[in-house]
Backbone atoms as SQL, in Angstrom:
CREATE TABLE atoms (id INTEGER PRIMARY KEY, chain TEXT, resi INTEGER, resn TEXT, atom TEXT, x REAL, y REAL, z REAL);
INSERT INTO atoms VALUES
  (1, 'A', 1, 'UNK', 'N', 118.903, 136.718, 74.937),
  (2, 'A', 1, 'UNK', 'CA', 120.114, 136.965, 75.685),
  (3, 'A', 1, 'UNK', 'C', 119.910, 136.619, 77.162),
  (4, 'A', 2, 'UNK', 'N', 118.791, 137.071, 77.772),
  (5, 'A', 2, 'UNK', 'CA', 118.374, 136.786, 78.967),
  (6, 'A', 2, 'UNK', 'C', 118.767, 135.041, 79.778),
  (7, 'A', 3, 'UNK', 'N', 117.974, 134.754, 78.803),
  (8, 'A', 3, 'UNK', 'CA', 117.853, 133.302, 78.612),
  (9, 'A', 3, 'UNK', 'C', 118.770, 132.349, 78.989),
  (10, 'A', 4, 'UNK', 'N', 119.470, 133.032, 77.709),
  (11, 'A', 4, 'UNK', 'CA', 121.369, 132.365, 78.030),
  (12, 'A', 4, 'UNK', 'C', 122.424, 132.869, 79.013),
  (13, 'A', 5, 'UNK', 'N', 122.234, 133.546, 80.065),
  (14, 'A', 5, 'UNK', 'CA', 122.871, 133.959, 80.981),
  (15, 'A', 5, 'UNK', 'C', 122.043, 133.223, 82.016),
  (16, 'A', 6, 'UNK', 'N', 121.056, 133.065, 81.817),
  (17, 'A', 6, 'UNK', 'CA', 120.270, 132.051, 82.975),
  (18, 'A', 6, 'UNK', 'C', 120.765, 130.514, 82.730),
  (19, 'A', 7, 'UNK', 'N', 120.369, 130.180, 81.533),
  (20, 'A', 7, 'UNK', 'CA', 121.055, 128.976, 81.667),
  (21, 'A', 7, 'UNK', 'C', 122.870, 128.935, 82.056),
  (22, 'A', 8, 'UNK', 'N', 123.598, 129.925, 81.793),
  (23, 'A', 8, 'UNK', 'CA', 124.960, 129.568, 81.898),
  (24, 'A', 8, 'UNK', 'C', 125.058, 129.609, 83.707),
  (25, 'A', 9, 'UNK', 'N', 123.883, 130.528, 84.564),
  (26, 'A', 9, 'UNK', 'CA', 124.170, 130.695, 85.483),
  (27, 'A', 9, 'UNK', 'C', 123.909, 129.115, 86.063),
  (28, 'A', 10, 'UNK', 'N', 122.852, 128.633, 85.466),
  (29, 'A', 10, 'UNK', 'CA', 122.356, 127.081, 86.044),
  (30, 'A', 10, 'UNK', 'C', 123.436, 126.295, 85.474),
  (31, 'A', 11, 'UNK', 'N', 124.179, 126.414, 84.780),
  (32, 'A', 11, 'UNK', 'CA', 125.451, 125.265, 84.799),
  (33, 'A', 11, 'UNK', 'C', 126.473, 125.625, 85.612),
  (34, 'A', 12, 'UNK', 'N', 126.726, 126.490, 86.199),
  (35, 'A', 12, 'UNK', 'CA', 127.696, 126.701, 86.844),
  (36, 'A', 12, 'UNK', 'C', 127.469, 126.467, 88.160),
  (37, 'A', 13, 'UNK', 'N', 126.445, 126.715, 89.078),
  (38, 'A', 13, 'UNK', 'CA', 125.902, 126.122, 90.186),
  (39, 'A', 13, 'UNK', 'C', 126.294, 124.618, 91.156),
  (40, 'A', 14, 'UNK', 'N', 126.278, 123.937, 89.572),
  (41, 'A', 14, 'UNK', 'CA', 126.945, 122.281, 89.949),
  (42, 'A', 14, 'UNK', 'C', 128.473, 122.302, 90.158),
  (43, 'A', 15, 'UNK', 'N', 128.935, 123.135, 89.649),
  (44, 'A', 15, 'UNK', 'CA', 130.719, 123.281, 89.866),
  (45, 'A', 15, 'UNK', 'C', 130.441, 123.949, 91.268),
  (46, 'A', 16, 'UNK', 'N', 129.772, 124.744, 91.566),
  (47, 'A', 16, 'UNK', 'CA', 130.425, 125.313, 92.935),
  (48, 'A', 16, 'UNK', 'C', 130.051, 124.522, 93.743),
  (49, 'A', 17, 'UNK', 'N', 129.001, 123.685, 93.802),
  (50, 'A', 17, 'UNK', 'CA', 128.948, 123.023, 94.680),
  (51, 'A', 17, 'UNK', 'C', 129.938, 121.450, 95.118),
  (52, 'A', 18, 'UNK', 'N', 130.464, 120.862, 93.511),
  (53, 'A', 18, 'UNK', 'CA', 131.546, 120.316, 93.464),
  (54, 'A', 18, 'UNK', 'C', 132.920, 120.646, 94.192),
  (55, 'A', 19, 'UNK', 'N', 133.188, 121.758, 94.004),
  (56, 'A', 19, 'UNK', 'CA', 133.742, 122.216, 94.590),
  (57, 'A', 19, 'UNK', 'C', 134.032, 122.221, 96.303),
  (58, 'A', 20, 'UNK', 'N', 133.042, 122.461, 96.584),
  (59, 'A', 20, 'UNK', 'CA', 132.196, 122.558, 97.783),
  (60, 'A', 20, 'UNK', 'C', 132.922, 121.399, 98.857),
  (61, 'A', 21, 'UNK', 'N', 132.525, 120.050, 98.203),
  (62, 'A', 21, 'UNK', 'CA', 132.755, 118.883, 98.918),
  (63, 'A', 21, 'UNK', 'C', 134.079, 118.939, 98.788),
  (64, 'A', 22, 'UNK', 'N', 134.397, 119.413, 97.889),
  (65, 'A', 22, 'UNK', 'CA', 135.947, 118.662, 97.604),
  (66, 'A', 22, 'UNK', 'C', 137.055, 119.717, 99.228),
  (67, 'A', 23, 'UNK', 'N', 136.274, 120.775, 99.048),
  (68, 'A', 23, 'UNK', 'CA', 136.450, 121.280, 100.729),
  (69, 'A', 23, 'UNK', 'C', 136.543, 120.408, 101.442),
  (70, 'A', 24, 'UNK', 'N', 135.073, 120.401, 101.835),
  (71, 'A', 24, 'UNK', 'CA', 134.825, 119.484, 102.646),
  (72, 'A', 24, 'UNK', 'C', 135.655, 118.298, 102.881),
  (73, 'A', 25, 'UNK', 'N', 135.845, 117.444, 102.427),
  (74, 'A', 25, 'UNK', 'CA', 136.641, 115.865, 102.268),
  (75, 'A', 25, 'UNK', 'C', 138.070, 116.555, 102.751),
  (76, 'A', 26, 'UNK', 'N', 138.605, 117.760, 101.867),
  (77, 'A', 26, 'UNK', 'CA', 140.197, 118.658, 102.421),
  (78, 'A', 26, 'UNK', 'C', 139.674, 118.217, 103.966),
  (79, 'A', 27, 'UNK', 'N', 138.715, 119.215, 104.423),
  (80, 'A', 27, 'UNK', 'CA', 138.610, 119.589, 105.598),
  (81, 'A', 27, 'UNK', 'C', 138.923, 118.898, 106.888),
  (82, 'A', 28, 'UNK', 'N', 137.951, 117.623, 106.269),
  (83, 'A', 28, 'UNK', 'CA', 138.071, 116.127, 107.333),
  (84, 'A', 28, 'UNK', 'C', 139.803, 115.302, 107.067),
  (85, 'A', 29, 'UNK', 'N', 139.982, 115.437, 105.945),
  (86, 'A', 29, 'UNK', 'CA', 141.318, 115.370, 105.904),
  (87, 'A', 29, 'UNK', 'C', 142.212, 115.900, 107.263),
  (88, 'A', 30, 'UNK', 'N', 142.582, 117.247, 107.060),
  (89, 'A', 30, 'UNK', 'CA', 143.360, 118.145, 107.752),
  (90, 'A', 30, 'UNK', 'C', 142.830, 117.286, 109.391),
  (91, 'A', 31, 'UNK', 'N', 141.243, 117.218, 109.848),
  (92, 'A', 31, 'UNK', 'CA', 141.275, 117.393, 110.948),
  (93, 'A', 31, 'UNK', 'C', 141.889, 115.557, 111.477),
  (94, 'A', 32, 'UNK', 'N', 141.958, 114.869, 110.758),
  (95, 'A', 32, 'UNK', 'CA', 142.532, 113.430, 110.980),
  (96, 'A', 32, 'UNK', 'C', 143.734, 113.695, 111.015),
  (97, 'A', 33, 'UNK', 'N', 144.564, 114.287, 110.178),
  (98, 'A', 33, 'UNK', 'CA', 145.807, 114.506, 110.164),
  (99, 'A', 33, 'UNK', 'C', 146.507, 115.285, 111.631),
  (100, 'A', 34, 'UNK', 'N', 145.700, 116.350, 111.914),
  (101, 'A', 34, 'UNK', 'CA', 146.019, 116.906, 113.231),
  (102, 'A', 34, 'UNK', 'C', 145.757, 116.145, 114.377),
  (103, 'A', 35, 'UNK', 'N', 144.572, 115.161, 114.284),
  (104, 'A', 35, 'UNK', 'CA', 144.554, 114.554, 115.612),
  (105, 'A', 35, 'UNK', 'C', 145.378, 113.384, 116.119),
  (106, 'A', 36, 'UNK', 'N', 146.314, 112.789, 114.733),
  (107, 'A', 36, 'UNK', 'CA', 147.467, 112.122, 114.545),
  (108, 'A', 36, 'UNK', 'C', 148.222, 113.062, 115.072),
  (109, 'A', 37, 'UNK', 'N', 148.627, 113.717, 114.821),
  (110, 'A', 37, 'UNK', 'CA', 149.602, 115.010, 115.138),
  (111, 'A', 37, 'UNK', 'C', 149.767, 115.022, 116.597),
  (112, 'A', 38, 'UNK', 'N', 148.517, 115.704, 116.812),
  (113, 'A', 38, 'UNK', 'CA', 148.359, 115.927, 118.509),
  (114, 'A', 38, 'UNK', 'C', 148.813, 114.521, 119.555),
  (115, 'A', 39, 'UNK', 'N', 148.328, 113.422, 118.726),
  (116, 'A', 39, 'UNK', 'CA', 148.468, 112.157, 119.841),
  (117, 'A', 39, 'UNK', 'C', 149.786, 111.522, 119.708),
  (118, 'A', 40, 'UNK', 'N', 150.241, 111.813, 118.369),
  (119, 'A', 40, 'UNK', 'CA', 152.011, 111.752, 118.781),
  (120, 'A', 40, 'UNK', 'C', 152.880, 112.728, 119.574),
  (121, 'A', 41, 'UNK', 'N', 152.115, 114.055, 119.613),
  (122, 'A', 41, 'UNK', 'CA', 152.905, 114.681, 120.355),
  (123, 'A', 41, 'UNK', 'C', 152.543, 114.386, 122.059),
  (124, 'A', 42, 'UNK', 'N', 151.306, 114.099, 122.163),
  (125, 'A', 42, 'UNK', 'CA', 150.822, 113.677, 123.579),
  (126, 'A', 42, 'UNK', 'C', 152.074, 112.222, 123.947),
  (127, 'A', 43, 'UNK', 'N', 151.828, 111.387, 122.869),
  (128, 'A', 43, 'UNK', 'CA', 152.777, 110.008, 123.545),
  (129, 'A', 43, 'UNK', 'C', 154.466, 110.763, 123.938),
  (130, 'A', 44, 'UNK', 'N', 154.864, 111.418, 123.109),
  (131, 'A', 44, 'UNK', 'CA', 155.848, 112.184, 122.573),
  (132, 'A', 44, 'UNK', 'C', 156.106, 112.521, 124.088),
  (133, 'A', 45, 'UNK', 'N', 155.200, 113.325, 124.920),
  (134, 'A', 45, 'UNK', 'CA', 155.444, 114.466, 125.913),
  (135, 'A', 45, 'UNK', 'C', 155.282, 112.886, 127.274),
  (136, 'A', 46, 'UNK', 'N', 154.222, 111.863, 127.021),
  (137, 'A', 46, 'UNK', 'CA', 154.261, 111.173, 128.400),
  (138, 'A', 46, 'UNK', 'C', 155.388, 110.214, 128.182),
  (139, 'A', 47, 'UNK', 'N', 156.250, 110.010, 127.291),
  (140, 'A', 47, 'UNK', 'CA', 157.288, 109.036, 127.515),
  (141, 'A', 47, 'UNK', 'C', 158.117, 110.266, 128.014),
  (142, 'A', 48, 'UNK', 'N', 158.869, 111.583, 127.380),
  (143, 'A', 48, 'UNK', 'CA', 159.524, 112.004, 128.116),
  (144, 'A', 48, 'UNK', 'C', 159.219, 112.602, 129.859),
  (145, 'A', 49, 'UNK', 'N', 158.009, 112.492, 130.266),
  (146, 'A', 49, 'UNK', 'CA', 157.788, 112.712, 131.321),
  (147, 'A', 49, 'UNK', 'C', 158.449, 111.290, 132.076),
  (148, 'A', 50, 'UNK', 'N', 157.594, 110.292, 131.634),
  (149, 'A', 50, 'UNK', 'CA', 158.380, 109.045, 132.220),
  (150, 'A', 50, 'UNK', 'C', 159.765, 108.973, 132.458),
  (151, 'A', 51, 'UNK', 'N', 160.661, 109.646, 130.990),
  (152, 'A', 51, 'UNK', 'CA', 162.148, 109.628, 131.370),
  (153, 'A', 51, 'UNK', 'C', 162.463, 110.370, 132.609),
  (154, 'A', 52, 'UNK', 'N', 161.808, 111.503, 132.827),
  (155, 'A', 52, 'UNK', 'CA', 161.874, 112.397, 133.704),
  (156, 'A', 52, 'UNK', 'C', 162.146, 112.326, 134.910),
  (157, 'A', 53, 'UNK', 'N', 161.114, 111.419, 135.326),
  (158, 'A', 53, 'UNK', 'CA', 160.063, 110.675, 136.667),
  (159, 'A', 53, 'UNK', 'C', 161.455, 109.342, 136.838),
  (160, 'A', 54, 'UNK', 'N', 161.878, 108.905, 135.744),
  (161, 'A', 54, 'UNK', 'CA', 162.541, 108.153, 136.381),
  (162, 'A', 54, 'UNK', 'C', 164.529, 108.583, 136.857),
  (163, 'A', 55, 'UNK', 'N', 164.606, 109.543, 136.227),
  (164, 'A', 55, 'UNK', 'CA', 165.789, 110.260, 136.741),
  (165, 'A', 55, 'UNK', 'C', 165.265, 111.111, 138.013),
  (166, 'A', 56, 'UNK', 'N', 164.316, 111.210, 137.928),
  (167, 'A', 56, 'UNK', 'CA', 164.238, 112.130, 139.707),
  (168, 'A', 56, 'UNK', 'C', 164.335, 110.785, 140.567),
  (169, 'A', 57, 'UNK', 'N', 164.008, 109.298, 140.284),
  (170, 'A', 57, 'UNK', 'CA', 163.590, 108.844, 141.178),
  (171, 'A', 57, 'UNK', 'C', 165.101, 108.575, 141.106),
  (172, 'A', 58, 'UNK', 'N', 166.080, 108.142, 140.539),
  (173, 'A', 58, 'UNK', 'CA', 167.561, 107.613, 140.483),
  (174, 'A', 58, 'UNK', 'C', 168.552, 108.619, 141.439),
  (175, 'A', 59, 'UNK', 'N', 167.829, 110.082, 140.904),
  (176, 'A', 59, 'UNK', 'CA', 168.571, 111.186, 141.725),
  (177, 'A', 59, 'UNK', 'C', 168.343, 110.894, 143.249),
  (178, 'A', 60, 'UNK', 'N', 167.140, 110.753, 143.857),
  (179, 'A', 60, 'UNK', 'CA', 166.515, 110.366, 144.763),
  (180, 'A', 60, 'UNK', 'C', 167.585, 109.523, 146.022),
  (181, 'A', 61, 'UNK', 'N', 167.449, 108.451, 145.402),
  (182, 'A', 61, 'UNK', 'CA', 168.447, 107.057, 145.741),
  (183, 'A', 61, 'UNK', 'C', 169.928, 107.658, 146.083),
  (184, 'A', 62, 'UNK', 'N', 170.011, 108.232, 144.303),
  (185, 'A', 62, 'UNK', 'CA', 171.367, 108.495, 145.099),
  (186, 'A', 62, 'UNK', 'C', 171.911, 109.888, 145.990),
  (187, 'A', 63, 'UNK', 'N', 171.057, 110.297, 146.372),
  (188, 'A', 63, 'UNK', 'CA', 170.938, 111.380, 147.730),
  (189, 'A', 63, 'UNK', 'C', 170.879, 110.598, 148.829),
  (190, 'A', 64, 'UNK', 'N', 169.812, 109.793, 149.134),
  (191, 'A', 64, 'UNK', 'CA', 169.529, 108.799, 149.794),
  (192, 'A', 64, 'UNK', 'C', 171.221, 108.207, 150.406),
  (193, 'A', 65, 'UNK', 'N', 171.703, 107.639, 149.219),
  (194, 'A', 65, 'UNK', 'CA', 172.900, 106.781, 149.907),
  (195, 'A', 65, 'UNK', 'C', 174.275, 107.487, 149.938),
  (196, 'A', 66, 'UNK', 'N', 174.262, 108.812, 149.969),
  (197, 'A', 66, 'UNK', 'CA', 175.038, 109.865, 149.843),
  (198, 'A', 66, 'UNK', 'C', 175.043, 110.817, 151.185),
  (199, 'A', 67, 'UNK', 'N', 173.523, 110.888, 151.728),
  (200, 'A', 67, 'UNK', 'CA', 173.151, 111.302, 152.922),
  (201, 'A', 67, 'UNK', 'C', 173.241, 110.017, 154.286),
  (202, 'A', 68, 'UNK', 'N', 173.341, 109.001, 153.806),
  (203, 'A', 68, 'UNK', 'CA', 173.893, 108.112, 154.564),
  (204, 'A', 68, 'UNK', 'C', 175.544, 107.951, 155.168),
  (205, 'A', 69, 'UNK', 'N', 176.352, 108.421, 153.601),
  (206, 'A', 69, 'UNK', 'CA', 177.895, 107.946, 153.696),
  (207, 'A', 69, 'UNK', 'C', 177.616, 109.216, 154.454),
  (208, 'A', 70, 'UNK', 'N', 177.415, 110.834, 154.523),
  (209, 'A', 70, 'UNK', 'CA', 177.454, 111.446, 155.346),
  (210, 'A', 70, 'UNK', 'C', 177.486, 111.634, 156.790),
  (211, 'A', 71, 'UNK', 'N', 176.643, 110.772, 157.265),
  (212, 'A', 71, 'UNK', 'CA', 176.088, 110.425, 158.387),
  (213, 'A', 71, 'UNK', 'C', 177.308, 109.550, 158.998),
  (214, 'A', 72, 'UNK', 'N', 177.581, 108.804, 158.238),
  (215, 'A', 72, 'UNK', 'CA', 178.656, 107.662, 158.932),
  (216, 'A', 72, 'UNK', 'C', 179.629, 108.489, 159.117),
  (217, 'A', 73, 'UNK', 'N', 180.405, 109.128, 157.898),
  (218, 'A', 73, 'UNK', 'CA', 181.334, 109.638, 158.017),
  (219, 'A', 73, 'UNK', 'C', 181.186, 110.935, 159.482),
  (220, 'A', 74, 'UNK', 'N', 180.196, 111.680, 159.947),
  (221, 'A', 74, 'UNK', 'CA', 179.679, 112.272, 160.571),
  (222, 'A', 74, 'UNK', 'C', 180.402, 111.324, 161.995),
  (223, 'A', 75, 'UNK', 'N', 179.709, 110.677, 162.190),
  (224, 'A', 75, 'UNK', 'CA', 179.825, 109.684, 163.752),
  (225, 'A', 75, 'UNK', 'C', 181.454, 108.930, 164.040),
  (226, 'A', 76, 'UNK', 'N', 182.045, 109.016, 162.581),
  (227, 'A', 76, 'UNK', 'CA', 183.280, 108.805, 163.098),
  (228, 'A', 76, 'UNK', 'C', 184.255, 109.585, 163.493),
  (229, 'A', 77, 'UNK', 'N', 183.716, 110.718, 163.172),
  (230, 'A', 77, 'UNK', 'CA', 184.539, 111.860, 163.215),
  (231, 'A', 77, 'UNK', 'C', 184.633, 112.160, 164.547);
């Protein structure tokens, strides 16, 4: 009886370790998948910064030529 609980324990050994990798391989999976993840959300966040950057600079301008008509209008007065 002994015997055969030893051997059943030595066949089962190879499954857990099968197992094991098949983790593993998940694992490296997941972490490729997230670092896709992350770098679309990075491009994601610097194009809308760009949109950003370029409406402050439009706002900019048109303060710029708004604080001008001011000015004129100012000196004729």
């Amino acid at each position: 009886m002994l015997t055969r609980i030893a051997s059943v324990s030595a066949r089962r050994i190879p499954r857990v370790s099968a197992v094991s990798t098949r983790f593993y391989s998940e694992n490296q999976f997941n972490k490729k998948e997230k670092a896709h993840e992350d770098q679309y959300a990075r491009q994601h966040e610097q194009e809308q910064l760009k949109k950003l950057r370029d409406e402050i600079e439009k706002k900019k301008a048109e303060l710029a030529e708004l604080e001008k008509q001011h000015a004129a209008a100012a000196k004729s007065q």
